[in-house]
Wavefront OBJ file of the C-alpha trace (Angstrom):
o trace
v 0.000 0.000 0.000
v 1.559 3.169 -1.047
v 2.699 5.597 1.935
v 1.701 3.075 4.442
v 4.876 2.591 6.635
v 3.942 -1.095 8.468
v 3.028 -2.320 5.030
v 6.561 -0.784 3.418
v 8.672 -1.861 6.746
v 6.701 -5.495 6.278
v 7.078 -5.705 2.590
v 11.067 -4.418 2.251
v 11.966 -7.295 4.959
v 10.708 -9.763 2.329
v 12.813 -8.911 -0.646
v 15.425 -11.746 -0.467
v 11.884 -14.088 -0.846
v 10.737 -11.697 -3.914
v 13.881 -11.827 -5.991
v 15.582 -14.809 -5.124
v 11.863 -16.457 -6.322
v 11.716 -14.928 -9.596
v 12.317 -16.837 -12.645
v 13.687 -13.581 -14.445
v 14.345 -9.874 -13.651
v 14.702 -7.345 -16.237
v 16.653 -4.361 -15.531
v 16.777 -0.911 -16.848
v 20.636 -0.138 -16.395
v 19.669 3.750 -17.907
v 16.462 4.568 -16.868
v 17.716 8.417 -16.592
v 17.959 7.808 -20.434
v 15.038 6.496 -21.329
v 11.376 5.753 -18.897
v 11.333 2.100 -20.441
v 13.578 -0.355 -21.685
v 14.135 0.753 -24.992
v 17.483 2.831 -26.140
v 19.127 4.232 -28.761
v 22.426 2.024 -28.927
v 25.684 2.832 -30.891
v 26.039 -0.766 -32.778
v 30.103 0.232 -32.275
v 29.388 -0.747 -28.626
v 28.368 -4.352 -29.501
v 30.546 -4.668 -32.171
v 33.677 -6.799 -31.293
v 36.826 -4.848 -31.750
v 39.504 -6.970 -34.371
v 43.261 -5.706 -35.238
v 45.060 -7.412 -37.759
v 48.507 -7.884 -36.903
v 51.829 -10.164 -37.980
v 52.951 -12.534 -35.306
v 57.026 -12.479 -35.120
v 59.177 -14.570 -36.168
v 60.172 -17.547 -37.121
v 56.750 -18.157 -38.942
v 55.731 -14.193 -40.009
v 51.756 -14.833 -40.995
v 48.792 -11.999 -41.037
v 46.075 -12.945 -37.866
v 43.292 -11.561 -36.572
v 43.181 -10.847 -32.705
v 40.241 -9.982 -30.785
v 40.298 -7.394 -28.375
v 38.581 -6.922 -25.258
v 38.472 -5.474 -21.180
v 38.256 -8.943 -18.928
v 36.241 -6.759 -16.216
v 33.833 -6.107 -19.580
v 30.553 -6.576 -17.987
v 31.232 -6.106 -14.041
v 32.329 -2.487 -15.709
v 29.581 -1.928 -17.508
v 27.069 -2.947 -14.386
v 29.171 -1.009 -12.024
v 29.096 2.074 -13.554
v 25.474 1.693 -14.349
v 23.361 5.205 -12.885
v 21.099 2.162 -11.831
v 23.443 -0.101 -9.250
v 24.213 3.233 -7.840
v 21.496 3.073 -5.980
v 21.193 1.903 -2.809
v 18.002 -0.482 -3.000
v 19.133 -1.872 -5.638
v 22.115 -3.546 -4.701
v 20.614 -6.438 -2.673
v 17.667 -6.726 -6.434
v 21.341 -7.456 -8.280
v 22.955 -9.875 -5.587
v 20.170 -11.850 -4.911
v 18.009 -12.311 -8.565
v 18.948 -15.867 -10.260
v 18.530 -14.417 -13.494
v 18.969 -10.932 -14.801
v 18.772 -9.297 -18.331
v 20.433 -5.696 -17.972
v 18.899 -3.380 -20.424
v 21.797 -0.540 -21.682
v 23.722 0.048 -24.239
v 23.790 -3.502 -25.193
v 22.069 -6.532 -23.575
v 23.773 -8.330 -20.392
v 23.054 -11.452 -19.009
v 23.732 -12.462 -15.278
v 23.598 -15.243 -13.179
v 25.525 -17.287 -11.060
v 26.460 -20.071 -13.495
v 26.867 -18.071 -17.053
v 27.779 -14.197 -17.979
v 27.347 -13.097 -21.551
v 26.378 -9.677 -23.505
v 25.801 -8.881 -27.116
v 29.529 -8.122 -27.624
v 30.043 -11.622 -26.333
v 27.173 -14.167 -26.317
v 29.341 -17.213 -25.454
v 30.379 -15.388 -22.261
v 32.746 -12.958 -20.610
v 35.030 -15.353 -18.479
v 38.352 -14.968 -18.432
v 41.080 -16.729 -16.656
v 42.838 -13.314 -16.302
v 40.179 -11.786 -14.523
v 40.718 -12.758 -11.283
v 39.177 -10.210 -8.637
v 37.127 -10.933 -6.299
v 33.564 -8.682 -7.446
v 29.990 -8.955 -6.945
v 29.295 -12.201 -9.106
v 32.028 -14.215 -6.876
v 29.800 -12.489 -3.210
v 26.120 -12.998 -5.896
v 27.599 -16.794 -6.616
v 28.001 -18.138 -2.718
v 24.846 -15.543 -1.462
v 23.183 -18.146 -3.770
v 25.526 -21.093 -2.582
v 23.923 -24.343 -0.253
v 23.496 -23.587 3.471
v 26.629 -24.449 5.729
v 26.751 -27.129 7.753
v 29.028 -27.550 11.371
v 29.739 -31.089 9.734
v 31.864 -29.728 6.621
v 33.381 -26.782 8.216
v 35.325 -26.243 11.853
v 33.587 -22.645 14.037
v 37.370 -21.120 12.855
v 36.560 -20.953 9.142
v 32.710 -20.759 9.500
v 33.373 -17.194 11.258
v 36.321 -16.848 8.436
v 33.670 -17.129 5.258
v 31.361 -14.838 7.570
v 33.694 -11.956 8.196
v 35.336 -12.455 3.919
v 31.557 -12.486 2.997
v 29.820 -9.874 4.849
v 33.087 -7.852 4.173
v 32.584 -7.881 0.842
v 29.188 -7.054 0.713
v 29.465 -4.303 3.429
v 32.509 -2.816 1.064
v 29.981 -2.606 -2.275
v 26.992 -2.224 -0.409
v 28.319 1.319 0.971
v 29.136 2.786 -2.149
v 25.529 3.077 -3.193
v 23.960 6.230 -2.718
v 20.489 6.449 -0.197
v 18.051 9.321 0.039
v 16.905 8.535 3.491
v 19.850 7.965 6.032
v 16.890 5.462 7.953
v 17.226 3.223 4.727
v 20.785 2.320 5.079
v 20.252 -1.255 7.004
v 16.793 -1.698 5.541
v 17.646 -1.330 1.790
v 20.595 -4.678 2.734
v 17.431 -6.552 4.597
v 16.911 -8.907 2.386
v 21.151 -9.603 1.695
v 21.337 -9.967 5.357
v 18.282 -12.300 5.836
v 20.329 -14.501 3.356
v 23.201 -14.373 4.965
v 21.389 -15.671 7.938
v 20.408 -18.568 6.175
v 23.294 -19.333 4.812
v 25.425 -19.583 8.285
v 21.890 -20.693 10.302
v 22.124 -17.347 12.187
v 19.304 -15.490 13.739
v 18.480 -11.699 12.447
v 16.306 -11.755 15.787
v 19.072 -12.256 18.291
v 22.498 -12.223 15.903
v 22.447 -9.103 13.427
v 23.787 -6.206 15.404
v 23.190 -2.733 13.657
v 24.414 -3.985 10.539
v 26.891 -6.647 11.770
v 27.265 -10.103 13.289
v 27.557 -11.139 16.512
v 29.407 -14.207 16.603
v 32.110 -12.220 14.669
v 31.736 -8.830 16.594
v 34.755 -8.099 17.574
v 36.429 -8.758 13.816
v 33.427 -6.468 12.560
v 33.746 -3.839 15.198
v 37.537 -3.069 13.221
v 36.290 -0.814 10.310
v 37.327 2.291 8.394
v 35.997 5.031 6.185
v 37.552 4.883 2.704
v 36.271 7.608 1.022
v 32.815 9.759 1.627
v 31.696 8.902 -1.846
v 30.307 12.553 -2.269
v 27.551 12.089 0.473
v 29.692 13.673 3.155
v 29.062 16.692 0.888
v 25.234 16.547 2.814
v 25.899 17.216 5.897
v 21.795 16.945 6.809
v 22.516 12.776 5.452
v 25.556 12.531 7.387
v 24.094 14.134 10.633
v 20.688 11.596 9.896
v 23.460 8.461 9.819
v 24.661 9.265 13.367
v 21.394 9.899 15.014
v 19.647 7.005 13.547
v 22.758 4.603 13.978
v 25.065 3.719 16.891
v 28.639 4.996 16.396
v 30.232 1.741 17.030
v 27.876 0.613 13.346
v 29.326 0.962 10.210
v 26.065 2.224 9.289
v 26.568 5.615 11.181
v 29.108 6.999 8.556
v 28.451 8.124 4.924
v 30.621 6.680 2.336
v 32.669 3.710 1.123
v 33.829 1.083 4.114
v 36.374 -1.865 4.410
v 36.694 -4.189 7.333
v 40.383 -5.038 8.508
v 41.167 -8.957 7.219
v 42.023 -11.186 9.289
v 44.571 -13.754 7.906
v 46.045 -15.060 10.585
v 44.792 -16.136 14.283
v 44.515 -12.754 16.045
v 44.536 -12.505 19.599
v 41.945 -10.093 20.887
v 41.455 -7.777 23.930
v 37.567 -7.035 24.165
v 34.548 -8.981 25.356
v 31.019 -8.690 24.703
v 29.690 -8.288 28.385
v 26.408 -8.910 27.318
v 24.789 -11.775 25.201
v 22.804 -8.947 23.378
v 24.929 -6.103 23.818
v 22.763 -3.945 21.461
v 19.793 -3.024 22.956
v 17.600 -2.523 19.969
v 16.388 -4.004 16.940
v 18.589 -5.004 13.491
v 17.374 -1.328 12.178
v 16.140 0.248 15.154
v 16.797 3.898 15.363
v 18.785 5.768 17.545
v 22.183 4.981 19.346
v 22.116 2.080 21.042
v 25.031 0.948 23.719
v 27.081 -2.103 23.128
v 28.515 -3.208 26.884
v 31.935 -4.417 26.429
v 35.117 -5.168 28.615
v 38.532 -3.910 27.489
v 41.882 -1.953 28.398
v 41.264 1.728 27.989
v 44.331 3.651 27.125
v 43.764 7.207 28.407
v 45.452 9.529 25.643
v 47.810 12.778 26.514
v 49.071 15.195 24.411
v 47.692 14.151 21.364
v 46.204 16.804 19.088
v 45.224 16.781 15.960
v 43.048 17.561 12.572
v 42.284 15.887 9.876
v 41.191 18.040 7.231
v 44.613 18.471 6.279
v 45.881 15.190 5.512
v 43.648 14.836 2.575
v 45.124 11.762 0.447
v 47.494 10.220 3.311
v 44.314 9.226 4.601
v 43.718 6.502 2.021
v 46.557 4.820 3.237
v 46.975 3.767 6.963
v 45.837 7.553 8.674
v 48.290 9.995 9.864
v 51.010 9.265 12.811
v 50.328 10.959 16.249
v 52.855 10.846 19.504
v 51.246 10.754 22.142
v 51.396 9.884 25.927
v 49.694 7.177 28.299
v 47.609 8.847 31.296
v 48.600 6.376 33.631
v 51.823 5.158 32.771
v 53.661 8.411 31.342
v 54.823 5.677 28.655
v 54.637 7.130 25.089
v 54.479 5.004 22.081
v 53.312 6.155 18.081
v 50.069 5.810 16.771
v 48.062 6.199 13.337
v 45.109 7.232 13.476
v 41.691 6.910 10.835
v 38.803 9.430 11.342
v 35.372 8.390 10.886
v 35.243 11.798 9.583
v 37.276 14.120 8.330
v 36.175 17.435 10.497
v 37.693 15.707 13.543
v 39.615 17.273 16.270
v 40.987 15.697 19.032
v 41.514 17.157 22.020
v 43.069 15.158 25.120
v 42.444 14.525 27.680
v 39.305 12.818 26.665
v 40.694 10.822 24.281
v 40.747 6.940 24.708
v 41.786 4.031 22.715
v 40.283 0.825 23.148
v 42.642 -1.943 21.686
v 40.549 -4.825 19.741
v 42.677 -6.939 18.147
v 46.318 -7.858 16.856
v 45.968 -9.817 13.866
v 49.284 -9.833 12.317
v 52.423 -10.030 14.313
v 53.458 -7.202 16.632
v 50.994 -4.801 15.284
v 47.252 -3.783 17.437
v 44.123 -2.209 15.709
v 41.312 -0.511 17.387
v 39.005 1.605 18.358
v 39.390 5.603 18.905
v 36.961 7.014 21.473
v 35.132 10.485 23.497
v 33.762 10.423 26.535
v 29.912 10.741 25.719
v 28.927 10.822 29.349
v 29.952 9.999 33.281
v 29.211 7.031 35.510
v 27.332 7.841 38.201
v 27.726 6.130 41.260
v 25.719 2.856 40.756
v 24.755 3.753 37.662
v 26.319 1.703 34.949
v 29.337 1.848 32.647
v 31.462 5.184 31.861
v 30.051 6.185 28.340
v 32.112 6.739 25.231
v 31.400 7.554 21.547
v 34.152 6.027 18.462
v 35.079 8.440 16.587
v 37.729 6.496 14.615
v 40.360 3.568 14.038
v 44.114 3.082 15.327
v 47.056 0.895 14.446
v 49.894 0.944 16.074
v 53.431 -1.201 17.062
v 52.153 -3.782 19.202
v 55.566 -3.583 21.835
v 54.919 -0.280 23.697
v 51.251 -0.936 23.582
v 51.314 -4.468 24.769
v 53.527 -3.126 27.594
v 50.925 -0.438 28.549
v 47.825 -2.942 28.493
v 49.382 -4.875 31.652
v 48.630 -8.455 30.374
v 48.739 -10.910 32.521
v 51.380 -13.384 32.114
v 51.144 -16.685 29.831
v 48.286 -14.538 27.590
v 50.456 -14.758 24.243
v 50.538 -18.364 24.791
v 46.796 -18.710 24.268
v 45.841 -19.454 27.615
v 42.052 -18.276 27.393
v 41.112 -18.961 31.070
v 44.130 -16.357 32.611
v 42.745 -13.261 30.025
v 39.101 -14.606 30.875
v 39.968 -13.549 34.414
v 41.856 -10.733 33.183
v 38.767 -9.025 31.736
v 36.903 -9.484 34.740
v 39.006 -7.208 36.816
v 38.418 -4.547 34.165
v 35.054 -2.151 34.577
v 32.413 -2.472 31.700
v 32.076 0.614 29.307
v 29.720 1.211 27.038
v 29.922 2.483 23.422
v 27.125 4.314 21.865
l 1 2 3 4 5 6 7 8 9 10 11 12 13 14 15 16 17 18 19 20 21 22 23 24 25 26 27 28 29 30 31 32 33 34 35 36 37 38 39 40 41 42 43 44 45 46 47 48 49 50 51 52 53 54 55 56 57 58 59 60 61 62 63 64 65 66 67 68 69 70 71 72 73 74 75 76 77 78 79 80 81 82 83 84 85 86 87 88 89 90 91 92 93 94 95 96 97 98 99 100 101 102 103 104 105 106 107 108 109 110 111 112 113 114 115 116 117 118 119 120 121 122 123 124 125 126 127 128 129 130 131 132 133 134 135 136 137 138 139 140 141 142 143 144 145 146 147 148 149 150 151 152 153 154 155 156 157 158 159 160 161 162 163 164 165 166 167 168 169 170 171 172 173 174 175 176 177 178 179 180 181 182 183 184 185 186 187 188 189 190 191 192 193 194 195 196 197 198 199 200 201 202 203 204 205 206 207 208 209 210 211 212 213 214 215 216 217 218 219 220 221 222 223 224 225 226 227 228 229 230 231 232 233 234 235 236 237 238 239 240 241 242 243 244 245 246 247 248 249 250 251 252 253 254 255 256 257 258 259 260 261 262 263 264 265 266 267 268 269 270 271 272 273 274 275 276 277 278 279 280 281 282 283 284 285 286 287 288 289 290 291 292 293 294 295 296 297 298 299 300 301 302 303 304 305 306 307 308 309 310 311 312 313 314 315 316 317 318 319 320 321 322 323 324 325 326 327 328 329 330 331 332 333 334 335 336 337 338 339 340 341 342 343 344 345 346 347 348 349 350 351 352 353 354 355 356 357 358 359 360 361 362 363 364 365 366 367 368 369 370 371 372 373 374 375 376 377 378 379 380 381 382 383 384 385 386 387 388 389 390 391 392 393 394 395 396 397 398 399 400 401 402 403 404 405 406 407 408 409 410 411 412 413 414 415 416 417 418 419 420 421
C-alpha cells in the first residue's frame, strides 16, 4: 500500500523471498535515459573490436586478434546510474537471473555471464578479482553445515563475505539515512540462512555477533560525495550507533584477518545492542577492554587529505597512567575531527598480524554515576599501532600470548564495563 509505513517496513523485509523467487528480472541499467527499456544504442558498442597484426618470427603470418576489457561486464554494471542506488544492490545480488537493459544486452547469473559483444560469455582466466558475481555466486551457494566446516573458518567465510558485501553495499547512494540497514534486509536475511544465524538475536546494527569483535575493526575509505550533505551525514549518526558501520556516509572496508589474532575485548552482554537489526537511535554495546587514556595528542584531519587513504596519519602521544609514550596512526570516521586530550581513549581490539594492534578511537559521551552503569564513550575512529609499547601499557597478565584463554578470561573481569554508543 503506497505511503503506508507497516506495510513498506513489512514488505522491504521480504525482498530476499521476492527476488531470489523470480524466474527472471529485467533491468533498466539507464532509466535516466530512457522511462522504459528501450534505447538508442551505438552498434560500435556491440561490435567486437579486431586488429590485424603479424605474429614475429620464425613463422611471419597476417592474424586476426580480438580485443577486449576482462572486467567487460562487471564495468559496464558497475558504472550503471542504476546499481548506484542503494536499494538496488541487494535486487542485483540476490536475482537468479537478470537481463540488464543498456547500451547492449547483459546477461547475469551465477552459473553463465554473456552480452551482445560476447554471447558465449565474458570469463576470463585473467580476470581474477574478487567482485559482486564471486559475493552474488556463494549468497546463492547451499546452506553451511558444522559437519563440513570447523567454528574457525565458518566465522572466516562470515567476516570475507559480509566484508565484501558491506565494502559494495556502501558505495551506493540512499536518500533517506533510515534506509541504510533496511535497503541490505533482504542480503542480510540470506546471509542468515546461509550460516543458520538469527536476524532476531544475531544481526547487530548492521553486523554479526558471533564475529563482533572482527566487525567492530572498520574504516571510512572515502565519503563517496555524500559527506558533501551534511543533513545525510548528521541523519546516519542519530539514527545509527557509532560503534555501526552504518553511522558513517561513504565507502567502508573491514580489517582482514589472515592469521589467528589474539583479541582484547569482550562482549559483556549476550545482546549487547539493545535494539532491533534497524532500530533507530544509538544504542550501547557493553563491552570489557583496556582503555588507554590519551595525553598530548592533538590533531586535525582536514589536512591530511590523500594520506588518509593509506593507513591515517602518525600521532605521539602519551599514556595517562603510565607516562609511557608510544606512536600511533590514526583513521577518522570523519574528516572534520579534532581531538583534544584529555578525553581521548583508545580501546585496543585486536592484533591480527604479528606485533601490530588495531582498534578503536573514542570520546567520553557521558559519566558514571555512582551505581549507575558503565562510563560512556562515543568512536570516533580507528588506530594501528606497534604492538611492543602498547602491549607493555595494556598490563597483560602473564602466559596470555601463549593462548591461555582462562588467565585473560579472568583478566577481563578485573576490568570495569564501558559502554559504546
Amino acid at each position: 500500500m503506497q505511503d503506508h509505513k507497516e506495510d513498506w517496513t513489512t514488505q522491504a523485509a521480504l525482498m530476499d523471498k521476492i527476488y531470489s523467487r523470480g524466474l527472471l528480472n529485467l533491468a533498466a541499467m539507464e532509466a535516466e535515459r530512457s522511462p522504459g527499456l528501450e534505447l538508442a544504442r551505438n552498434p560500435l558498442r556491440v561490435a567486437p573490436c579486431l586488429l590485424a597484426a603479424s605474429e614475429p618470427e620464425p613463422v611471419a603470418r597476417m592474424k586476426d586478434w580480438l580485443c577486449f576489457r576482462t572486467d567487460h561486464l562487471g564495468t559496464a554494471l558497475n558504472r550503471a546510474p542504476l546499481y548506484k542506488r542503494g536499494w538496488t544492490f541487494q535486487e542485483r545480488l540476490l536475482s537468479r537471473r537478470t537481463v540488464h537493459f543498456g547500451d547492449q544486452l547483459l546477461w547475469e547469473c551465477t552459473a553463465f555471464h554473456a552480452s551482445e559483444a560476447f554471447p558465449l560469455g565474458t570469463e576470463h582466466p585473467e580476470n581474477t578479482e574478487r567482485g559482486i558475481p564471486q559475493v552474488k555466486a556463494m549468497l546463492q551457494s547451499q546452506p553451511v553445515t558444522n559437519t563440513t566446516h570447523n567454528v574457525k573458518e565458518l566465522r572466516s567465510q562470515l567476516h570475507r563475505l559480509w566484508s565484501d558485501i558491506v565494502r559494495y553495499y556502501s558505495q551506493t547512494e540512499l536518500t533517506q539515512p533510515s534506509d541504510r540497514l533496511m535497503a541490505l534486509r533482504g542480503i542480510a536475511n540470506t546471509v542468515a540462512r546461509r550460516f543458520r544465524l538469527s536476524i532476531a538475536t544475531d544481526y547487530l546494527a548492521g553486523m554479526w555477533k558471533p564475529i563482533l569483535a572482527e566487525q567492530l575493526v572498520w574504516a571510512v575509505e572515502s565519503d563517496g560525495g555524500t559527506s558533501a550533505s551534511g543533513e545525510y551525514a548528521r541523519g546516519l549518526a542519530s539514527h545509527f550507533p557509532s560503534w555501526s558501520w552504518a553511522s558513517c556516509p561513504g565507502e567502508v572496508s573491514f580489517l582482514t584477518f589472515k592469521a589467528p589474532s589474539r583479541w582484547f575485548v569482550r562482549l559483556d552482554h549476550p545482546r549487547g545492542y539493545e535494539g532491533g537489526a534497524e532500530s533507530a537511535g544509538p544504542a550501547s554495546l557493553v563491552l570489557r577492554g583496556r582503555l588507554v587514556q590519551c595525553e598530548a595528542l592533538k590533531g586535525s584531519f582536514a589536512s591530511y587529505g590523500d594520506d588518509l587513504a593509506e593507513r591515517g596519519p602518525s600521532f605521539d602521544t602519551t599514556d595517562a597512567v603510565s607516562r609511557a609514550k608510544f606512536t600511533v596512526r590514526i583513521r577518522p570516521d570523519r574528516l572534520d575531527l579534532c581531538l583534544e586530550p584529555p578525553e581521548v581513549y583508545l580501546l585496543p581490539v585486536s592484533e591480527p598480524y604479528l606485533c601490530t594492534v588495531y582498534g578503536l578511537v573514542l570520546i567520553r559521551a557521558g559519566s558514571a554515576r555512582e551505581g549507575a552503569g558503565p562510563a560512556v564513550f562515543r568512536r570516533v575512529g580507528v588506530f594501528g599501532c606497534h604492538g611492543y609499547n602498547l602491549k607493555e601499557l595494556l598490563m597483560l597478565p602473564a602466559g596470555w600470548e601463549s593462548g591461555l584463554a582462562h588467565e585473560w578470561e579472568v583478566f577481563l573481569d578485573t576490568l570495569p564495563p564501558i559502554a559504546i554508543l
